[in-house]
C-alpha positions in Angstrom: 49.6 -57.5 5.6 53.4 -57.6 7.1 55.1 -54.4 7.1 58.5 -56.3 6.0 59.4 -55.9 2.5 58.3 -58.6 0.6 61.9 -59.2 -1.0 63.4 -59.0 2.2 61.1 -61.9 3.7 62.1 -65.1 3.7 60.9 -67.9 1.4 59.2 -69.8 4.1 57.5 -66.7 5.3 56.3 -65.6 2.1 55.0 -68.9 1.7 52.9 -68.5 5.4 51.7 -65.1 4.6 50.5 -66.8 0.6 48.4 -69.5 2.5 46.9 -66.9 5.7 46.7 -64.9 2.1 48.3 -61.9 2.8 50.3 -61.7 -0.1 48.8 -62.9 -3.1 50.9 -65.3 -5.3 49.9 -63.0 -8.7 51.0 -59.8 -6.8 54.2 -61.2 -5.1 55.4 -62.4 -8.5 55.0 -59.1 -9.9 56.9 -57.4 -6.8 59.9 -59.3 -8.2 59.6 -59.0 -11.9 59.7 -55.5 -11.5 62.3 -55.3 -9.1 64.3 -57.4 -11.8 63.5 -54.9 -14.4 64.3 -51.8 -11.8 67.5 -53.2 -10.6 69.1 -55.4 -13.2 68.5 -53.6 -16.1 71.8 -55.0 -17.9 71.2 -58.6 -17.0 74.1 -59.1 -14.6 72.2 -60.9 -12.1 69.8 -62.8 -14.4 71.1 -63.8 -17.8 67.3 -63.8 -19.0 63.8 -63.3 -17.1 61.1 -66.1 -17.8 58.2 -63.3 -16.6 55.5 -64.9 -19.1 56.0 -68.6 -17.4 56.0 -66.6 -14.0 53.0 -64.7 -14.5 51.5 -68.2 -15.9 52.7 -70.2 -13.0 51.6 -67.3 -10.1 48.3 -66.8 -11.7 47.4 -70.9 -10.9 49.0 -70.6 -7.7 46.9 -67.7 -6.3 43.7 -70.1 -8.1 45.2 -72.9 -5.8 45.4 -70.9 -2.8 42.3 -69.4 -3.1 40.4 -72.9 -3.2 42.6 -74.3 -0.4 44.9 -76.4 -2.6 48.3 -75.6 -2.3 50.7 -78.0 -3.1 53.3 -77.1 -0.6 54.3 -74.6 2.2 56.4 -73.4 -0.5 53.2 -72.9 -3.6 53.5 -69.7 -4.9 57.0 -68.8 -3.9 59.0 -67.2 -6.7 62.8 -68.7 -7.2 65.9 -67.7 -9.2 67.5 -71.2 -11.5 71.1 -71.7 -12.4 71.3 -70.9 -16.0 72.9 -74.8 -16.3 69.5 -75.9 -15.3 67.1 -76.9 -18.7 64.6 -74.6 -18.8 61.2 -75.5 -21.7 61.3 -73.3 -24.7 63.9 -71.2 -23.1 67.6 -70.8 -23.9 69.6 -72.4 -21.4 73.3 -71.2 -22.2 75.7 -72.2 -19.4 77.1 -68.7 -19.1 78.5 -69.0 -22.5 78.2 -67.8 -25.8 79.1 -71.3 -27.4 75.9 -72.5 -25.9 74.3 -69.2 -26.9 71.3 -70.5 -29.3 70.7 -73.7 -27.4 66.8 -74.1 -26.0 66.0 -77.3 -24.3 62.5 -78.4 -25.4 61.9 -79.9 -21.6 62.3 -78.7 -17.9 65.2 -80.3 -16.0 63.5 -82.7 -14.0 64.2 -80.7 -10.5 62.6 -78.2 -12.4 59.6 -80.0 -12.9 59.8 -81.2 -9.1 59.7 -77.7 -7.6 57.4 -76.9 -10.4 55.1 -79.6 -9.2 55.1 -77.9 -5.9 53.9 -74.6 -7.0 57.2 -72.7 -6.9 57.5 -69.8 -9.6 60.7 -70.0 -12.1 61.8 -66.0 -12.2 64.0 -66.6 -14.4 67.8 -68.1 -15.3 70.7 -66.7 -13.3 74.2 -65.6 -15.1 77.3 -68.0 -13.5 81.0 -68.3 -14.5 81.0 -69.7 -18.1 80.5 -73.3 -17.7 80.7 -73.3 -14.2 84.0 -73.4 -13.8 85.4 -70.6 -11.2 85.1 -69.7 -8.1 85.1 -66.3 -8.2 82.0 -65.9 -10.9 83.7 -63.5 -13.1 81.9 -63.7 -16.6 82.4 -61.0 -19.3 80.7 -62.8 -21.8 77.7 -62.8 -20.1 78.1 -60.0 -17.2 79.5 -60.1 -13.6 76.8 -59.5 -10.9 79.0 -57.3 -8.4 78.8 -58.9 -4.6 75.2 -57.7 -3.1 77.2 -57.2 0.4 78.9 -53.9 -1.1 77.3 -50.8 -2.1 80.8 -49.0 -3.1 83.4 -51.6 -3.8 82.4 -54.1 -6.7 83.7 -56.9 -5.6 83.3 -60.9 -6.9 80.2 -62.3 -6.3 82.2 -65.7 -6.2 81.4 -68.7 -8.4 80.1 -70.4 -9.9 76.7 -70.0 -8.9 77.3 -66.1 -8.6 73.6 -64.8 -10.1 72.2 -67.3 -7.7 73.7 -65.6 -4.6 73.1 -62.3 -5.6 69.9 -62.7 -6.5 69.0 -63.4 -3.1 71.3 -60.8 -1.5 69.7 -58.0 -3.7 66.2 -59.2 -3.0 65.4 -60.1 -6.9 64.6 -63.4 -5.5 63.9 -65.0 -2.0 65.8 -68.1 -2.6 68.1 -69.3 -5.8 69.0 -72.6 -6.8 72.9 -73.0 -7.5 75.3 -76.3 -8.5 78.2 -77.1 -6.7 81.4 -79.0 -8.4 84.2 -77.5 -6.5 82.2 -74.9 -3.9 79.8 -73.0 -6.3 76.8 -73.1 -3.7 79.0 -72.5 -0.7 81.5 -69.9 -2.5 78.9 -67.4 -3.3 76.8 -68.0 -0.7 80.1 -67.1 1.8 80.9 -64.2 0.2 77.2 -62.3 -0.2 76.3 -63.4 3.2 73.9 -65.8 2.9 73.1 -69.7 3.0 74.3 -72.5 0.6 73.5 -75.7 0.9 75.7 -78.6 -0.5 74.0 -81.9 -1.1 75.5 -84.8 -1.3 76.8 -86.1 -4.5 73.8 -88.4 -6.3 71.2 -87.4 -3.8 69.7 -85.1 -6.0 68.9 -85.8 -10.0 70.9 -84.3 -12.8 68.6 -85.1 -15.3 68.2 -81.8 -17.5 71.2 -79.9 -16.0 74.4 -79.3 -18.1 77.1 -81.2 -16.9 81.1 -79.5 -15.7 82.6 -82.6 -14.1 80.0 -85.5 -13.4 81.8 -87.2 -10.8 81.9 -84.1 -8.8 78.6 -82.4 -9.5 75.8 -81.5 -7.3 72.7 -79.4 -7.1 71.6 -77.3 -4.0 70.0 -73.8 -2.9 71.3 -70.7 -1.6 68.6 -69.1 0.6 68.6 -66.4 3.7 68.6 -69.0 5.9 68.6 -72.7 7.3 65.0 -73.6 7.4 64.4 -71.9 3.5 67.3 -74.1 2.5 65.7 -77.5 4.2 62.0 -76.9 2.7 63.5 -76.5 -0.9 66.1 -79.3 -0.6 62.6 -81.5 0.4 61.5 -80.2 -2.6 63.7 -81.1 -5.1 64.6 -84.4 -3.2 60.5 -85.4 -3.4 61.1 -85.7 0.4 59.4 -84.3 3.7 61.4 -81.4 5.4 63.5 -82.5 8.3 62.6 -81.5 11.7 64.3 -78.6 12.8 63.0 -78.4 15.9 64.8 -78.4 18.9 68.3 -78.1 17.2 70.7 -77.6 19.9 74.9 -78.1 19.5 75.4 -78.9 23.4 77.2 -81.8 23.9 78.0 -82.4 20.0 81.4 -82.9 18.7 82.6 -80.7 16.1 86.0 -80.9 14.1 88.5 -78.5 14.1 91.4 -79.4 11.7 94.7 -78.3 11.5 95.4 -79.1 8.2 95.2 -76.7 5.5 91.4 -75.4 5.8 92.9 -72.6 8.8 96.0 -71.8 7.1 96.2 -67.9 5.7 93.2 -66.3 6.2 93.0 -62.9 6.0 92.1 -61.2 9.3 88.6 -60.4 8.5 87.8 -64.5 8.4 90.1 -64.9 11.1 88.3 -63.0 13.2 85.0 -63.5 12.2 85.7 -67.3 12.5 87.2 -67.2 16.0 83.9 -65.3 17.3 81.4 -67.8 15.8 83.7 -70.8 17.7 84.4 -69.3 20.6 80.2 -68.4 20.7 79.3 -71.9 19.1 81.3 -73.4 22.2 79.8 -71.3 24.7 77.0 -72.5 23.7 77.8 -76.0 24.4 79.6 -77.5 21.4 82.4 -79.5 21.8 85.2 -78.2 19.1 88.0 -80.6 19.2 91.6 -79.7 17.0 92.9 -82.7 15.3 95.2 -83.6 12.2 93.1 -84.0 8.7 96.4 -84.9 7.2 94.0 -86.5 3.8 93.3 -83.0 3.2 96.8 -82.8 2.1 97.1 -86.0 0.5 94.2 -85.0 -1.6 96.1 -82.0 -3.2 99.3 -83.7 -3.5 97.4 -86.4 -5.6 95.7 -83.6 -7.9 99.3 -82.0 -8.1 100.8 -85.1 -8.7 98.2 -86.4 -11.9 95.9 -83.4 -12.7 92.9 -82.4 -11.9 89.2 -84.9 -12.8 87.4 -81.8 -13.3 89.6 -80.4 -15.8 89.4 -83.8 -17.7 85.6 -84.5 -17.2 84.9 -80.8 -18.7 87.6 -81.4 -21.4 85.8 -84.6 -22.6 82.2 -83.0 -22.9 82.5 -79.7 -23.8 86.1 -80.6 -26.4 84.6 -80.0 -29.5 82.5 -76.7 -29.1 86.4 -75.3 -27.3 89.0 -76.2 -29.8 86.7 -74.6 -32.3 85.3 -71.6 -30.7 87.8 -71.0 -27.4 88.3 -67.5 -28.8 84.6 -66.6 -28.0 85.8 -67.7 -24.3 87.0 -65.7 -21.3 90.2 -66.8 -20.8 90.0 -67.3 -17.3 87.8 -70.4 -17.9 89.5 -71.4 -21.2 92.5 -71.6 -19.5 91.2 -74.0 -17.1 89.9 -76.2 -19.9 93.4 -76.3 -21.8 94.9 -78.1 -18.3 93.2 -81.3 -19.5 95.6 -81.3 -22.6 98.2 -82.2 -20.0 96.4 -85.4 -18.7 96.8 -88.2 -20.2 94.3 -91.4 -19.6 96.1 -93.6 -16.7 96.6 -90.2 -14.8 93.1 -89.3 -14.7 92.2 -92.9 -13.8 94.9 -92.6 -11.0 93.8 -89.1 -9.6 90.1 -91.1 -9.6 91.0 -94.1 -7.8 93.3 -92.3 -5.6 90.9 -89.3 -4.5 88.3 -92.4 -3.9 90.7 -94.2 -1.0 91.7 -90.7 0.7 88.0 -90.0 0.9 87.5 -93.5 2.7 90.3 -93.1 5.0 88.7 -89.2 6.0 84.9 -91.0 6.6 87.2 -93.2 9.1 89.0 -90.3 10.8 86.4 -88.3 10.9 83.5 -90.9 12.2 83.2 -89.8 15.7 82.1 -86.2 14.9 79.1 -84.9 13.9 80.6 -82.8 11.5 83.7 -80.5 10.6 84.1 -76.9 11.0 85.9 -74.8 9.0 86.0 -71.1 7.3 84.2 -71.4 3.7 86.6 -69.4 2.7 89.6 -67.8 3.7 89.2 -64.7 1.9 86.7 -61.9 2.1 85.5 -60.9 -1.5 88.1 -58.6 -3.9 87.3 -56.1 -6.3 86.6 -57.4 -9.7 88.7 -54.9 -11.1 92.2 -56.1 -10.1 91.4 -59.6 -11.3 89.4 -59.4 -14.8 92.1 -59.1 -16.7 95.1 -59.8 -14.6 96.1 -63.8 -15.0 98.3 -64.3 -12.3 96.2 -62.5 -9.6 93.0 -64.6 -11.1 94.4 -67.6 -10.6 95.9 -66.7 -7.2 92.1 -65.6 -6.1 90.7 -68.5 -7.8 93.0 -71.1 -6.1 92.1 -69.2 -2.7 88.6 -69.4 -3.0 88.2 -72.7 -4.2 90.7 -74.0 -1.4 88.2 -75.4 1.5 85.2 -75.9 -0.3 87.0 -78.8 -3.1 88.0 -80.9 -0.2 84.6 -81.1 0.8 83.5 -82.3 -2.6 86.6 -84.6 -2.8 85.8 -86.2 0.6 82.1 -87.0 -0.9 80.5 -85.0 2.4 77.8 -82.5 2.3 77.6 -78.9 4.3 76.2 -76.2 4.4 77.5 -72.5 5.0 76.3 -69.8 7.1 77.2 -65.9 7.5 79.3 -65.4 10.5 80.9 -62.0 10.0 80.9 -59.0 12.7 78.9 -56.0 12.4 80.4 -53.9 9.2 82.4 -56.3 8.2 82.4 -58.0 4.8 81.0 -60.9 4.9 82.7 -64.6 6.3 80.9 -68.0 5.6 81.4 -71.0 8.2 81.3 -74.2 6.8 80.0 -77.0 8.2 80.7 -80.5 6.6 79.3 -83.6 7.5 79.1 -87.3 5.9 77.4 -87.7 3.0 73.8 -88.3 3.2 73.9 -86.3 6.3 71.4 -83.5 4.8 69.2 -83.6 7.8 71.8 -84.0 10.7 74.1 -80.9 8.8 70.7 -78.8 8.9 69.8 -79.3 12.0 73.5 -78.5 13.2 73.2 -75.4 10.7 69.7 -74.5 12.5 71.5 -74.6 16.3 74.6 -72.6 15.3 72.5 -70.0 13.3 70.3 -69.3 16.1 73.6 -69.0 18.3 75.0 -66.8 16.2 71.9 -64.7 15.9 70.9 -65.2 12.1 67.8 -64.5 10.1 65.4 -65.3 12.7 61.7 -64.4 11.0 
């Protein structure tokens, strides 16, 4: 039996001490349910519990394990879902009341994938209504404060902002987020943790609600790299990648001088010049260079509007012309943008944002990846943004900064906690070509064990 706290293990581990059987699947589930109940009692961090699926689901788990059956290294490992992600006989809401009575009658199909492998569903996590902040703000459905910040409640960020905090408050060992314009890595930044960004398409959307399809992506936020590369071969039906060995000497890493370094309050700064200066210690090459498509990229957007604000505006029109009172304005607002479009300039923003992102693949070809603060911002109290519009939007726009060009330039990264001891904490970002999961994680493996992360 360890003597670690179960919900302080990670999910890999939990899975190892499940199969040497340890823990069993039955009991572990239990240690969360009722850590949900004991510590979330006003369902900030999970918008609903599924306990009678998880009891189900732990109960043939622990049979499985028992017999010498499991289905994967991850069987019998409990996990928190994005309440976008379709959930059987269970409401699945968005974070909105105008989705309030919906119930899908089928599991979204990376659902059924991570059911398949014998992962428990705990239950569905609260986000910013429709996905659509980064700072995870949600009075209509309640605001999980940051997990990194016993005094202060600060943002969780958004939108995947249950997800995170689920993990950071130990009411889950790993949660599974979306990410449209930084809603894995956001969160993940700001509560310490790992987020994973996939790569647009690589993983199905089958069964999960929809913010801006062109943009949207699915991927974990765990308490490190290695939880974060078992789940992603999960819900991808693939193997892991190898890990092994993972070593930054002698590979070239980005630094830009474009946009992504500009304003950072001093906590990211430096947080962000320790991790460099430690990453190049260690062997990594870190080269400065102009990005100049990163501003290109928000001139465009400035110039014809924003495709997310047009893609939500053209599936979820109906349900917010006729109910947008039932809506926190700080995501209504962001829908009524749209009305501004008009057809040929979302087409242009499109085709536009398509050519910069070629051009960066080209300037960017002869690194391995990108390095950058997630954020450039530490988390702020919730209280001087709720119900404050201009500083809202001001945070919003902050947070959102870094992690949107790296859904514009079609790449995927991951982030990892870099901060100083009692600080707050700072994600590093690093963002690689898309369909570069396995080369990102193994670069995310090498510069977590430099920077002396999670190492169970």
């Amino acid at each position: 039996m360890t003597d670690i706290p179960w919900h302080e293990m990670t999910a890999l581990a939990l899975g190892a001490a499940i199969a040497d059987k340890s823990i069993d699947a039955v009991d572990l589930t239990e240690h969360f349910l009722d850590r949900m109940a004991r510590e979330d009692p006003d369902h900030r961090v999970y918008i609903r519990a599924t306990a009678q699926r998880a009891r189900a689901e732990a109960a043939s788990a622990s049979a499985r394990a028992k017999a010498g059956l499991r289905q994967s290294s991850l069987d019998g490992v409990p996990m928190s879902w994005k309440d976008l992600t379709d959930t059987a006989g269970t409401k699945t809401t968005f974070g909105s009341a105008l989705l309030s009575e919906r119930v899908p009658d089928r599991d979204a199909l990376l659902l059924r994938r991570a059911t398949m492998a014998g992962m428990i569903c705990l239950g569905k996590t609260t986000l910013s209504e429709f996905a659509y902040s980064g700072l995870g703000i949600n009075p209509v459905m309640g605001t999980p404060a940051n997990g990194a910040d016993g005094t202060v409640e600060r943002v969780p960020g958004g939108s995947s902002s249950g997800a995170a905090v689920s993990v950071t408050n130990g009411l889950a060992p790993a949660g599974i987020g979306s990410d449209t314009g930084g809603s894995v890595r956001i969160p993940a930044a700001l509560n310490g943790i790992v987020g994973l960004k996939t790569t647009i398409g690589r993983l199905p959307l089958d069964g999960i609600l929809a913010l801006s399809p062109t943009f949207d992506t699915i991927g974990p936020l765990t308490k490190d790299i290695a939880d974060a590369n078992a789940i992603f071969a999960i819900l991808n039906g693939s193997r892991p990648h190898d890990l092994a060995g993972a070593s930054l000497r002698g590979v070239r890493l980005l630094k830009p001088t474009d946009i992504v370094f500009d304003d950072l309050d001093d906590t990211v700064t430096s947080a962000i010049s320790r991790a460099l200066d430690r990453l190049s210690d260690a062997g990594a090459e870190i080269r400065e260079a102009p990005v100049p498509e990163f501003a290109e990229a928000f001139e465009l957007v400035g110039k014809h509007g924003n495709i997310i604000s047009a893609e939500a505006h053209a599936l979820w029109h109906d349900l917010v012309e006729t109910r947008g009172e039932e809506m926190y304005w700080g995501v209504r607002s962001r829908f009524e943008l749209a009305k501004k479009l008009t057809a040929i300039d979302a087409e242009s923003a499109h085709i536009g944002l398509k050519a910069i992102a070629v051009r960066y693949r080209v300037r960017t070809a002869g690194f391995a990846a990108v390095i950058h603060p997630t954020c450039p911002r530490v988390a702020p109290p919730i209280a001087g943004l709720q119900d404050d519009p201009a500083a809202y939007d001001d945070a919003n726009l902050a947070m959102t900064r870094n992690t949107r060009l790296g859904n514009i330039m079609e790449t995927c990264g991951v982030t990892l906690p870099c901060q100083g001891p009692g600080q707050l904490p700072v994600g590093l970002s690093l963002m690689a070509a898309g369909g570069s999961e396995g080369m990102v994680l193994r670069l995310g493996k090498a510069a977590e064990k430099i920077l002396g992360l999670n190492d169970q």
